[in-house]
C-alpha positions as CSV (number, residue, x, y, z in Angstrom):
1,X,139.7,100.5,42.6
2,X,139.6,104.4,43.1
3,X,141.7,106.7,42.2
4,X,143.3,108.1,45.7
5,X,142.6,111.5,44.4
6,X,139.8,113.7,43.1
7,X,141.7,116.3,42.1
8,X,145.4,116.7,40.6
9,X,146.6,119.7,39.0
10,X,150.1,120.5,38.1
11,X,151.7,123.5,36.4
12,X,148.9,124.7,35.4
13,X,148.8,128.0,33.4
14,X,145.9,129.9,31.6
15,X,146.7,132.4,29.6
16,X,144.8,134.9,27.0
17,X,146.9,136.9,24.9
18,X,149.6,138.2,27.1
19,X,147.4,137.7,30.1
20,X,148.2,135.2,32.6
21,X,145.0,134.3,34.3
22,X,146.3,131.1,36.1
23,X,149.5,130.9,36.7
24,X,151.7,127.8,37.5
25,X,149.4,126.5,39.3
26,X,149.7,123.2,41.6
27,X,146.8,121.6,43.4
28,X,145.9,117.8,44.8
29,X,142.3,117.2,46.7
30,X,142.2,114.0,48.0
31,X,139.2,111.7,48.2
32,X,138.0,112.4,51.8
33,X,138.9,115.9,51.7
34,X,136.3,119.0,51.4
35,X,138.3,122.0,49.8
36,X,137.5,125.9,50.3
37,X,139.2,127.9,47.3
38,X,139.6,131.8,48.4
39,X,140.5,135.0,47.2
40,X,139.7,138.1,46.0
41,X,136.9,138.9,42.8
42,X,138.7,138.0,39.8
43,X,141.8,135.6,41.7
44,X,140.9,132.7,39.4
45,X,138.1,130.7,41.4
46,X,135.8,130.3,39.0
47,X,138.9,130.0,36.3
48,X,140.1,127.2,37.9
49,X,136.8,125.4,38.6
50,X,136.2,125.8,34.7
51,X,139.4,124.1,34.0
52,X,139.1,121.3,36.4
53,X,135.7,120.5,34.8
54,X,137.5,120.9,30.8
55,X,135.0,124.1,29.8
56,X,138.6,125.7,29.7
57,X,142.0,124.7,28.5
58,X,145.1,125.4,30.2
59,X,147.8,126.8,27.6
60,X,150.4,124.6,30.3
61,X,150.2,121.9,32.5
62,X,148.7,118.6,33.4
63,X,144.7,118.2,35.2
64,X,143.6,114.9,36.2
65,X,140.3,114.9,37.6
66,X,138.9,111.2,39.0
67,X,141.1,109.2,38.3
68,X,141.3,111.0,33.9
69,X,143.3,112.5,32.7
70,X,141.4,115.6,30.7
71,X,142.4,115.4,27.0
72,X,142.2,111.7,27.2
73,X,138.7,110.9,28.4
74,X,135.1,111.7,26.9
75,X,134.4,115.4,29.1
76,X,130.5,114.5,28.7
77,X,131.0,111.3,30.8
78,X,133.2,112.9,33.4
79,X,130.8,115.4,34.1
80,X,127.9,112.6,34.7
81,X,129.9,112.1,37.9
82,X,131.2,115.6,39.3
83,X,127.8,117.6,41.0
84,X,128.1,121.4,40.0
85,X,125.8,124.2,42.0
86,X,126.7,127.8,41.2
87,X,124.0,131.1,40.5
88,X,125.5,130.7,37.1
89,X,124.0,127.1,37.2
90,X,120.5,128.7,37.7
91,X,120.5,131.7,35.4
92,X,120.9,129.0,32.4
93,X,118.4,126.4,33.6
94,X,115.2,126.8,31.4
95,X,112.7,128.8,33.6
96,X,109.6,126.5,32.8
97,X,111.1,123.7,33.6
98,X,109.2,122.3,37.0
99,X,111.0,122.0,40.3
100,X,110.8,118.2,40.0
101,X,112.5,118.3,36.2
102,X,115.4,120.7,37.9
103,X,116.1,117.6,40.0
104,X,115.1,114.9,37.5
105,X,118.3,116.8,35.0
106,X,120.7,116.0,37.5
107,X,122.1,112.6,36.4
108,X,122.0,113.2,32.5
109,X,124.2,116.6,33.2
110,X,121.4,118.4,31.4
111,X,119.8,121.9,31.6
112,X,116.3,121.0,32.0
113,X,114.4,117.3,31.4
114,X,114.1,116.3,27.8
115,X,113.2,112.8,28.0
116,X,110.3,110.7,30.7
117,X,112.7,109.5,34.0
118,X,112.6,106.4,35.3
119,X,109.7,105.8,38.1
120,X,112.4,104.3,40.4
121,X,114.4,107.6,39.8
122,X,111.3,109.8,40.1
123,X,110.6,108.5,43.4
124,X,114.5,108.9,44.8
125,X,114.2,112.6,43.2
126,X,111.0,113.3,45.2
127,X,112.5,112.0,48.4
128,X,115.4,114.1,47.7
129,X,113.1,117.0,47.2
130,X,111.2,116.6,50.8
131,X,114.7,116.2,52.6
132,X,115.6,119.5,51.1
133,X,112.5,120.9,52.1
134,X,111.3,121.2,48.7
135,X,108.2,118.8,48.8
136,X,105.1,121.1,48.6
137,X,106.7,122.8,45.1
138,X,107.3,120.1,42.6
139,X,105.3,121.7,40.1
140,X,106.3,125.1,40.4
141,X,108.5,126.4,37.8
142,X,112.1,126.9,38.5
143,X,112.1,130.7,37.4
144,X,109.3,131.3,39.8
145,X,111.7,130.2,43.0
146,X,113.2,132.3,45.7
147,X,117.1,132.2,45.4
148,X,117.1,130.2,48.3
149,X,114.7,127.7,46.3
150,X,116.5,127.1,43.3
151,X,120.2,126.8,45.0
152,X,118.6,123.9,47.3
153,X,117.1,122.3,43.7
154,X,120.2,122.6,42.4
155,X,122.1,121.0,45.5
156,X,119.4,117.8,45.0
157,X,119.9,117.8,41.6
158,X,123.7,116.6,41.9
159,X,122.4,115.0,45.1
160,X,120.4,112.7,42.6
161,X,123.7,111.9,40.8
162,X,125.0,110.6,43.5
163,X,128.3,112.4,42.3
164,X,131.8,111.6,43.2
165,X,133.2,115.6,43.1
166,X,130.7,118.1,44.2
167,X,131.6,121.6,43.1
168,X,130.0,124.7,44.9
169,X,130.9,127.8,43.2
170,X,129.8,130.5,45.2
171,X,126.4,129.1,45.8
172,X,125.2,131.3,48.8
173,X,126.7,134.8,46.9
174,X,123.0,135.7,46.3
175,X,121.1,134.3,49.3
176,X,120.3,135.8,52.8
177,X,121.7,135.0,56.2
178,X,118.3,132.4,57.1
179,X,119.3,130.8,53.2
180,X,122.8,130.7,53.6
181,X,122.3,129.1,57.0
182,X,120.0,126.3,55.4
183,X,122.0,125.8,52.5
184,X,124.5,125.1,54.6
185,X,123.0,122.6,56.8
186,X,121.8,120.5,53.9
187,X,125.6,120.4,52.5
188,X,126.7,119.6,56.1
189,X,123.9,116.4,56.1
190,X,125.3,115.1,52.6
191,X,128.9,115.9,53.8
192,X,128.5,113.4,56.5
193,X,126.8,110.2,54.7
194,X,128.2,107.0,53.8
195,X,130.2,107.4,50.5
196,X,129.8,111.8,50.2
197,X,131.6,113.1,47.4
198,X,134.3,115.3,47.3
199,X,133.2,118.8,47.8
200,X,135.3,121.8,46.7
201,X,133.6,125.8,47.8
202,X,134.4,128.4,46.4
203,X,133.7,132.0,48.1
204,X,135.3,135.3,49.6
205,X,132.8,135.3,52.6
206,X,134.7,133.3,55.5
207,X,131.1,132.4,57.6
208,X,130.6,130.0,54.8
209,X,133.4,128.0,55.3
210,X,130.8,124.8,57.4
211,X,132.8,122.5,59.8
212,X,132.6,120.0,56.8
213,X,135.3,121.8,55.1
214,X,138.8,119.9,56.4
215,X,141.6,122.0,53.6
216,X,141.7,125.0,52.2
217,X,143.4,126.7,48.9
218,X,144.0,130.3,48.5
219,X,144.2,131.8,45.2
220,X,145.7,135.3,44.4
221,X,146.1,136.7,41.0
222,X,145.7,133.0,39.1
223,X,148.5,131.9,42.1
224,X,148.3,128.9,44.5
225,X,149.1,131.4,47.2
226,X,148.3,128.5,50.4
227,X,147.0,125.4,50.7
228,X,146.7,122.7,53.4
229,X,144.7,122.3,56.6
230,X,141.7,124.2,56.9
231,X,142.7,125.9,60.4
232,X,146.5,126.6,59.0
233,X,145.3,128.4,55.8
234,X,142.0,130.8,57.2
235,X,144.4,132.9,59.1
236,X,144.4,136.2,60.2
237,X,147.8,135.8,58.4
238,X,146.9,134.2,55.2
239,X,144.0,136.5,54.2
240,X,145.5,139.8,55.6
241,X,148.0,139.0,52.0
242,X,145.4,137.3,50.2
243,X,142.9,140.7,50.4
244,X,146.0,143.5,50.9
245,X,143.8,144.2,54.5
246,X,144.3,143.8,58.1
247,X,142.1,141.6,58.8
248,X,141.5,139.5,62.1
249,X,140.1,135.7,61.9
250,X,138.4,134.2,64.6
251,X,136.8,130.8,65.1
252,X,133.2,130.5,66.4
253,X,132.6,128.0,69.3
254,X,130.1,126.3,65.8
255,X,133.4,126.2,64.0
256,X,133.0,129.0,61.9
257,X,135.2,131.7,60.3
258,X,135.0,135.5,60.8
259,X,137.1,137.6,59.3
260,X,137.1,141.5,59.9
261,X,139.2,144.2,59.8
262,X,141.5,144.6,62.6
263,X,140.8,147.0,65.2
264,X,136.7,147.3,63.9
């Protein structure tokens, strides 16, 4: 049986030297639920997302992630099941490595193929890569793609691991308004199918924030600032604290979030 929740953090502190990077920090996603984590550069985003996947120790506090407890379950199997897509992700993967070998990685958690894949799993990554609209590159090297290119290869490439967590860590901070768009839409079409992973965003840029989305979690200064409902937490409220601006939050009749400064 499944663990009822993805996601279970509690008390969690980071601290180096007398910094406190996270601080306190308490957090549940639920299976079912699509998270948003905001803030401000340098809240704790990408500090938490590092702890939830065990690349960092807390100095305090308790993670559970699937069902494990981390401390008390082998980190390199864990990860075979949480999906990770970040610019980060694609300034370590191995330039030469082919379009098709991005994707192939996926389930072994590696950075770049290094051993021949399955047919069965060769075809299900080349299916992958046509829905993505990826199809006429498989042999084109990764470093060679647009930014747009390699954050859709990426998306496949957890696709392919049929993950149960799905981490998106600023994944559209580098891409223009036609690439966010169709990032988007690809994570909206793997949001919606039978058995989807979890999927927890992280970004500062509220027109990100896709109707698949259904909580969110703000995080100021390593703090769990708010956290609930998507449309009780992307406030004009709630981000007028998180930034220190007036801002002014308005939905879009597609569902969407835009924030600006109040009176602009």
């Amino acid at each position: 049986m499944l663990p009822e929740n993805a996601i279970e953090l509690s008390g969690v502190t980071l601290r180096r030297g007398e910094s406190e990077l996270l601080s306190g920090l308490d957090w549940v996603a639920a299976r079912g639920e699509n998270w948003a984590i905001l803030g401000p550069n340098g809240a704790g985003k990408t500090l938490l997302l590092q702890v939830v996947t065990g690349y960092l120790w807390p100095t305090d506090g308790t993670v559970c992630v699937l069902g494990s407890r981390l401390g008390t379950v082998d980190l390199r199997e864990l990860r075979k099941r949480i999906g990770w897509v970040s610019p980060a992700i694609a300034d370590l993967m191995p330039g030469r490595t082919t379009l098709i070998e991005t994707i192939l990685s996926g389930p072994k958690a590696s950075l770049g193929l290094y051993d021949d894949p399955d047919p069965v799993l060769g075809a299900k990554a080349e299916a992958l890569a046509e829905s993505f609209g990826l199809s006429g590159m498989l042999s084109r090297y990764f470093g060679l793609l647009s930014s747009g290119e390699k954050q859709r290869a990426l998306l496949a490439r957890a696709a392919l691991a049929e993950p149960e967590l799905l981490i998106l860590d600023e994944p559209m901070s580098n891409l223009d308004m036609g690439g966010r768009e169709l990032f988007l839409e690809h994570v909206r079409v793997l949001a919606a199918k039978e058995g989807a992973p979890t999927i927890i965003l992280t970004t500062h840029n509220t027109l990100e924030i896709g109707p698949f989305i259904s909580h969110a979690l703000i995080v100021k200064q390593g703090k769990d600032l708010a956290k609930g409902k998507v449309s009780d937490i992307v406030t004009t409220e709630w981000l007028t604290e998180a930034f220190g601006l007036p801002l002014k939050v308005e939905r879009t009749k597609g569902g969407r979030f835009l924030a600006t400064l109040a009176g602009s």
